[in-house]
C-alpha positions as CSV (number, residue, x, y, z in Angstrom):
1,X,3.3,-16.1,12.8
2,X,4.7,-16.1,9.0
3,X,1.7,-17.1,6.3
4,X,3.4,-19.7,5.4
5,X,4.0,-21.3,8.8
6,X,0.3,-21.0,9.1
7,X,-0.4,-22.6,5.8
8,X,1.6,-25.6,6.8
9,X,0.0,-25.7,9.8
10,X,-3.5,-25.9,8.0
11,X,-2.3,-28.6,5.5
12,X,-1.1,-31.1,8.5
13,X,-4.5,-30.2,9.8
14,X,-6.1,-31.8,7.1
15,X,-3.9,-34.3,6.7
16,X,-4.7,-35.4,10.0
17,X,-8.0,-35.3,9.4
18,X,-8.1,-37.4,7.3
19,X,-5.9,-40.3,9.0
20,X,-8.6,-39.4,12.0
21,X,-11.5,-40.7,9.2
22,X,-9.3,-43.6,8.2
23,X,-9.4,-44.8,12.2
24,X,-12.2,-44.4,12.6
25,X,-13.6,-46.2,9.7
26,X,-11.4,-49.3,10.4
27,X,-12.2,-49.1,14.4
28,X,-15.3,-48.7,14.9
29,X,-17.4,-48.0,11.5
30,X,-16.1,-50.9,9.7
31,X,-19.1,-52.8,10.1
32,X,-21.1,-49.6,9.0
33,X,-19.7,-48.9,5.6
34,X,-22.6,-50.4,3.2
35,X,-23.4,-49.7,0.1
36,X,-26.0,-47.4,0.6
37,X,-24.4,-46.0,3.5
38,X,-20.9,-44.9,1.4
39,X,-23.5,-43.4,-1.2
40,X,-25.3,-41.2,1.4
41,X,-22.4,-40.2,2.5
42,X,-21.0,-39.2,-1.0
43,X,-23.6,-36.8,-1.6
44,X,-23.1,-35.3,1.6
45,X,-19.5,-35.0,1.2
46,X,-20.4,-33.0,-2.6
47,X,-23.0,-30.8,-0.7
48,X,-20.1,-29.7,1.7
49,X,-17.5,-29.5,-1.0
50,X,-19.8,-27.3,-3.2
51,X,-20.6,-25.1,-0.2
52,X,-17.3,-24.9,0.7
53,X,-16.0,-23.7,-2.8
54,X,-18.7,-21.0,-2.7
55,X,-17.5,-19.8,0.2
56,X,-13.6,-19.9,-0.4
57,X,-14.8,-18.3,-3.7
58,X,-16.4,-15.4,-2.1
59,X,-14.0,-14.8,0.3
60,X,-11.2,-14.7,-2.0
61,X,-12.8,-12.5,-4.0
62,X,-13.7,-9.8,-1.0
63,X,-9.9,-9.7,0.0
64,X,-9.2,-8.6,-3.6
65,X,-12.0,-6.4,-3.4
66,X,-10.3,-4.9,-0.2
67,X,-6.4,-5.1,-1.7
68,X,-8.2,-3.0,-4.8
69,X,-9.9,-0.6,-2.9
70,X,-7.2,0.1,-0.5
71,X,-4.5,0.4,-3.0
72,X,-7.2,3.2,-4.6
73,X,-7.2,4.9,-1.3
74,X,-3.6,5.3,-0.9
75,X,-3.2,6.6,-4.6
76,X,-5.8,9.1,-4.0
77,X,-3.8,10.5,-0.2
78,X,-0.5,10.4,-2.1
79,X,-2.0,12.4,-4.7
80,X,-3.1,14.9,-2.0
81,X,0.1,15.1,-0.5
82,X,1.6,16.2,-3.9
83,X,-1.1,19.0,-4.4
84,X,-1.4,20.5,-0.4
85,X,2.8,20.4,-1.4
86,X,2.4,22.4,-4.8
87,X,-0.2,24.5,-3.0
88,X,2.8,25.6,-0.5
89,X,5.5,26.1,-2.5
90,X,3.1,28.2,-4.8
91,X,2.6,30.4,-1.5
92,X,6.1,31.3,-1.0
93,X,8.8,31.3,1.3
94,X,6.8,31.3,4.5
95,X,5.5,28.0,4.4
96,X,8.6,25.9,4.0
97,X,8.2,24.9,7.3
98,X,5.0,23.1,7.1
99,X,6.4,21.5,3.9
100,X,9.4,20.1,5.7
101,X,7.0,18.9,7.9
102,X,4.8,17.5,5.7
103,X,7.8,15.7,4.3
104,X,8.6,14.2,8.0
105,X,5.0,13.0,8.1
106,X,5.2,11.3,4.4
107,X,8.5,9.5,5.6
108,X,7.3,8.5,9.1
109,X,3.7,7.3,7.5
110,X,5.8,4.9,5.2
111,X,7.5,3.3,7.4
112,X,4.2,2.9,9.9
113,X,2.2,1.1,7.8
114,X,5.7,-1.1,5.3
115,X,7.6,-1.6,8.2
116,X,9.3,-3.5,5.9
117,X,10.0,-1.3,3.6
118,X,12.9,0.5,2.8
119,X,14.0,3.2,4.8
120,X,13.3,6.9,3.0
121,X,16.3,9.1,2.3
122,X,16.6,12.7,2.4
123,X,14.8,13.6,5.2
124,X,14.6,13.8,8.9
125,X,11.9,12.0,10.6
126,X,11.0,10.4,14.1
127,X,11.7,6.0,13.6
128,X,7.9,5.4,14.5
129,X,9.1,1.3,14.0
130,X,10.7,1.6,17.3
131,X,7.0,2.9,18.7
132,X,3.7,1.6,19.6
133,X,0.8,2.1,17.3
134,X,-0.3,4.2,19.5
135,X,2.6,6.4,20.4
136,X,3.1,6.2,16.2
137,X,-0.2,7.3,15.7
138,X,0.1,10.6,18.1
139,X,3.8,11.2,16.7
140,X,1.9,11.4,12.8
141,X,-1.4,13.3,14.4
142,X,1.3,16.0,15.3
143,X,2.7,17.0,12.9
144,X,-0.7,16.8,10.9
145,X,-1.8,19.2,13.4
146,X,1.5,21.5,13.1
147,X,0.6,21.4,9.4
148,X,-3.1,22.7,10.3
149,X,-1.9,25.9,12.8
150,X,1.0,26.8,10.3
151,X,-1.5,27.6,7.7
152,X,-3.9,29.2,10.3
153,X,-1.0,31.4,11.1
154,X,-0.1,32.6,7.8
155,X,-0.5,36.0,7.0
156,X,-1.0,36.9,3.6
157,X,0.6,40.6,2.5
158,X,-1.5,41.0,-0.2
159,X,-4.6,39.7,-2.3
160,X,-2.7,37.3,-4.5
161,X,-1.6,35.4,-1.2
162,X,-4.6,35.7,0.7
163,X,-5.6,33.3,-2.5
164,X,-2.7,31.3,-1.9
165,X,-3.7,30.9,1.8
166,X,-7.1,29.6,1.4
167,X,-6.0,27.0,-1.4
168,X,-3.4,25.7,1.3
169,X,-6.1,25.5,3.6
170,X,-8.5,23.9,1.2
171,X,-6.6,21.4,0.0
172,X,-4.9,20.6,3.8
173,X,-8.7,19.7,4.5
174,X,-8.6,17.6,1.6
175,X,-5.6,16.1,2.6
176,X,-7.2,15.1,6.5
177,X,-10.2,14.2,4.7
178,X,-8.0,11.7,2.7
179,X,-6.2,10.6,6.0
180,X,-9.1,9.6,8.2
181,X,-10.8,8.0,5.4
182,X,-7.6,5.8,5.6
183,X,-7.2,5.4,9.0
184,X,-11.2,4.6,10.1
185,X,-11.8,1.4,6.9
186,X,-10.8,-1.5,8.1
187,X,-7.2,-2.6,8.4
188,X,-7.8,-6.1,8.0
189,X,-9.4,-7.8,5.2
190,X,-10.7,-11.2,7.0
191,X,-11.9,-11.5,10.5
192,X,-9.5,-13.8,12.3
193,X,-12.3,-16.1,14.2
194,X,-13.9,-16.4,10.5
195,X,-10.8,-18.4,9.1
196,X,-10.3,-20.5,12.0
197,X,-14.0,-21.5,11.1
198,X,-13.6,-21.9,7.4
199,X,-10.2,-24.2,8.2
200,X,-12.2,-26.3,10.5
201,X,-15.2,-26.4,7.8
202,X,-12.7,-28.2,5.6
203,X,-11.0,-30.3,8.4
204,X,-14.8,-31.7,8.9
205,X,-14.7,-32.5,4.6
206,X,-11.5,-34.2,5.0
207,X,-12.6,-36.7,8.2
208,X,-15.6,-37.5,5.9
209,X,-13.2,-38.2,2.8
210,X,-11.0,-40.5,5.2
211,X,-14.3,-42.4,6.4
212,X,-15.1,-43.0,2.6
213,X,-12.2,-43.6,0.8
214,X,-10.4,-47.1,1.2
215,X,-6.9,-46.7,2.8
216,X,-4.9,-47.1,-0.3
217,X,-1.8,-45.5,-1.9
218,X,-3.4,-44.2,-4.3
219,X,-6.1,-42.0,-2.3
220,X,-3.8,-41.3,0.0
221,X,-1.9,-39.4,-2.9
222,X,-4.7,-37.5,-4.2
223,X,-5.8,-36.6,-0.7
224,X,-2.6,-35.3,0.2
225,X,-2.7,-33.2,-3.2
226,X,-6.0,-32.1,-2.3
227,X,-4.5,-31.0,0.8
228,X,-1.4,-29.2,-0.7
229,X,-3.9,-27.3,-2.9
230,X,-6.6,-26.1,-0.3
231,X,-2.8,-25.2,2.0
232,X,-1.8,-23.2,-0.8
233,X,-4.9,-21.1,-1.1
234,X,-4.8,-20.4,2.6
235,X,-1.5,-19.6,2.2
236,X,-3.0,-16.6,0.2
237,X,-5.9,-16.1,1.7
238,X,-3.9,-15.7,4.8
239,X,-1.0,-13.6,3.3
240,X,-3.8,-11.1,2.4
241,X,-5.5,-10.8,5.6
242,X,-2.3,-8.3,6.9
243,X,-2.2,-6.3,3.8
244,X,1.1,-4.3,4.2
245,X,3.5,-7.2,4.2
246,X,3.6,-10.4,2.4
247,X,3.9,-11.7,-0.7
248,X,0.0,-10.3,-1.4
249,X,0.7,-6.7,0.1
250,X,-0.3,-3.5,-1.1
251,X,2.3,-1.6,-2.8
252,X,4.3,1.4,-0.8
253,X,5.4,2.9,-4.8
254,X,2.5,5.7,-4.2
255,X,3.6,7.2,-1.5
256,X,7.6,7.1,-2.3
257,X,6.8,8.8,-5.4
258,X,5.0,11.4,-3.5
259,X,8.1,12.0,-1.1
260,X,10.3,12.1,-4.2
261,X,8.3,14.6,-5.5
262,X,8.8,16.3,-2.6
263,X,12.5,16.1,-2.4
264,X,12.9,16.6,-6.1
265,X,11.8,20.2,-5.9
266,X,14.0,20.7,-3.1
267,X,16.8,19.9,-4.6
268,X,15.7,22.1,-7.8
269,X,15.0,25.1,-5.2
270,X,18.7,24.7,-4.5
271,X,19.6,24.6,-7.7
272,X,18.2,27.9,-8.3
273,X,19.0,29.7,-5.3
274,X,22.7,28.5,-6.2
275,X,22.4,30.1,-10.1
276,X,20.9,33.3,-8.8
277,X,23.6,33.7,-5.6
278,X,26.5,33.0,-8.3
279,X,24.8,36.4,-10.3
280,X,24.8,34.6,-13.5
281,X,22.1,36.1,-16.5
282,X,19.8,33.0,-17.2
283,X,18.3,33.4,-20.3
284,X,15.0,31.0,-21.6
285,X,15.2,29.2,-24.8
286,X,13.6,31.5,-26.6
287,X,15.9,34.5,-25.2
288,X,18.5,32.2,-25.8
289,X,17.5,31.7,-29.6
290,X,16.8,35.5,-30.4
291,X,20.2,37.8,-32.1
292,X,20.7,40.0,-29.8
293,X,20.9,43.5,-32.2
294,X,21.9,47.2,-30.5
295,X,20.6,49.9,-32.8
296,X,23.6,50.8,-35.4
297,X,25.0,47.4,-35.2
298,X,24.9,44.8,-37.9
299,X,25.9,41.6,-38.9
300,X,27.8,40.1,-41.8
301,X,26.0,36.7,-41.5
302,X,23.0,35.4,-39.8
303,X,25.5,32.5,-38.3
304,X,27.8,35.5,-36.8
305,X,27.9,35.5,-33.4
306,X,27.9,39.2,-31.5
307,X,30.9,40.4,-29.6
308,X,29.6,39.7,-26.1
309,X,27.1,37.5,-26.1
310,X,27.2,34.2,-24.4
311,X,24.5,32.4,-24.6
312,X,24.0,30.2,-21.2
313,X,22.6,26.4,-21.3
């Protein structure tokens, strides 16, 4: 059900509870409405109001807490991806495979957890939306563990790779450590059963406010704009309790900039395989900068340029 469905839902809740104090005040507690009684009954009503806030307080604060925490998480496995990437590119040729998969999983993993997101580009990957989360879960632990054997399998020709090797390997188990510290924390900030008691906490404030109050326009005003307020908060409150879609959500921009990443030095790796195919000389800026002098050969001014030389940008 949409948050804000549910938030409307909670304010005719209190609504009604309150016409439900109202009926019962002019039914059958008429008679019962004394002075002494309606100022009992006022400091009961603040004692419940106060505890109330404390708790809405806290609570709002703890799904922050979780948003902020989360949203540190998920910066630090994007991160991860980026270096256990680097770490295979830096090995070589051989483990472009992994990184193609590690490029599925990164694309797949999006779309698992911002199924509303939009879709990634540039890459092939199996539509876990269409999937249980379940069958999306063993789809992602495959390819992590396709990852895991690739780099078991490597075999390193010489010293500098056997380096290369073990800082795949070390930051792969960086990477899983990363994962499964996301996976095992809680998904949810807010216990379901614990908001359906908090919303009933209020409803029971509100049937006390109706047995109080006189039936006038004017309360029934500021009630009802009590009750748009305390809607709206549960309407965030709510929105946060599902943390990767709403208005409240966590933000998917980590792990996009990691698959761009990705993709980007794909595309320069194509870029250079294309230069070096077409045989072209590629000089730095530096080489670019220096006169090129044969011995015996001079120039007439500084700004001459030498008879062959082409300098490529």
């Amino acid at each position: 059900m949409p948050s804000f469905l549910r938030a409307l839902i909670v304010f005719a809740l209190l609504c009604g509870s309150t016409a439900v104090g109202f009926l019962l005040k002019s039914q059958l507690l008429e008679h019962y409405a004394q002075t002494g009684a309606l100022e009992s009954m006022s400091l009961i009503i603040s004692f419940l109001v106060t505890i109330t806030a404390i708790v809405v307080g806290l609570l709002i604060n703890a799904t922050k807490s979780f948003i902020d925490v989360t949203q540190e998480h998920w910066a630090i496995f994007a991160g991860q991806l980026i270096r256990l990437d680097q770490s295979m590119r830096n090995y070589g040729s051989e483990s472009e495979q992994m990184r193609r998969q590690l490029q599925r999983f990164t694309a797949a993993a999006i779309l698992n957890f911002w199924q509303a997101d939009d879709i990634p580009t540039g890459v092939n990957y199996s539509d876990v939306r269409k999937l249980s989360r379940d069958e999306a879960k063993h789809v992602l632990s495959n390819l992590v563990n396709h990852i895991e054997l690739g780099i078991i399998r490597l075999k390193p020709p010489d010293p500098l790779h056997e380096r290369l090797a073990a800082d795949c390997f070390d930051q792969y188990k960086e990477f899983a450590k990363a994962r499964w510290s996301l996976l095992l924390a809680p998904q949810n900030s807010l216990p379901a059963p614990f908001l359906r008691m908090l919303v009933g906490w209020i409803m029971i404030i509100f049937v006390c406010l109706g047995l109080r109050a006189p039936a006038n326009p004017l309360v029934i005003i500021v009630i009802t704009l009590s009750a748009t307020t305390l809607g709206s908060m549960m309407f965030a409150i709510i929105d946060i309790v599902d943390p990767y879609k709403g208005l409240y959500n966590i933000s998917s921009k980590n792990m996009h900039y990691a698959l761009d990443a990705m993709l980007r030095h794909n595309a320069m790796k194509g870029l250079t395989h294309s230069s070096d195919a077409a045989g072209e000389q590629v000089l730095t800026l530096t080489e670019a900068n220096r006169p090129i002098k044969s011995e015996g050969t001079s120039f007439a001014s500084p700004h001459q340029e030498p008879k062959g030389f082409r300098p490529t940008w």
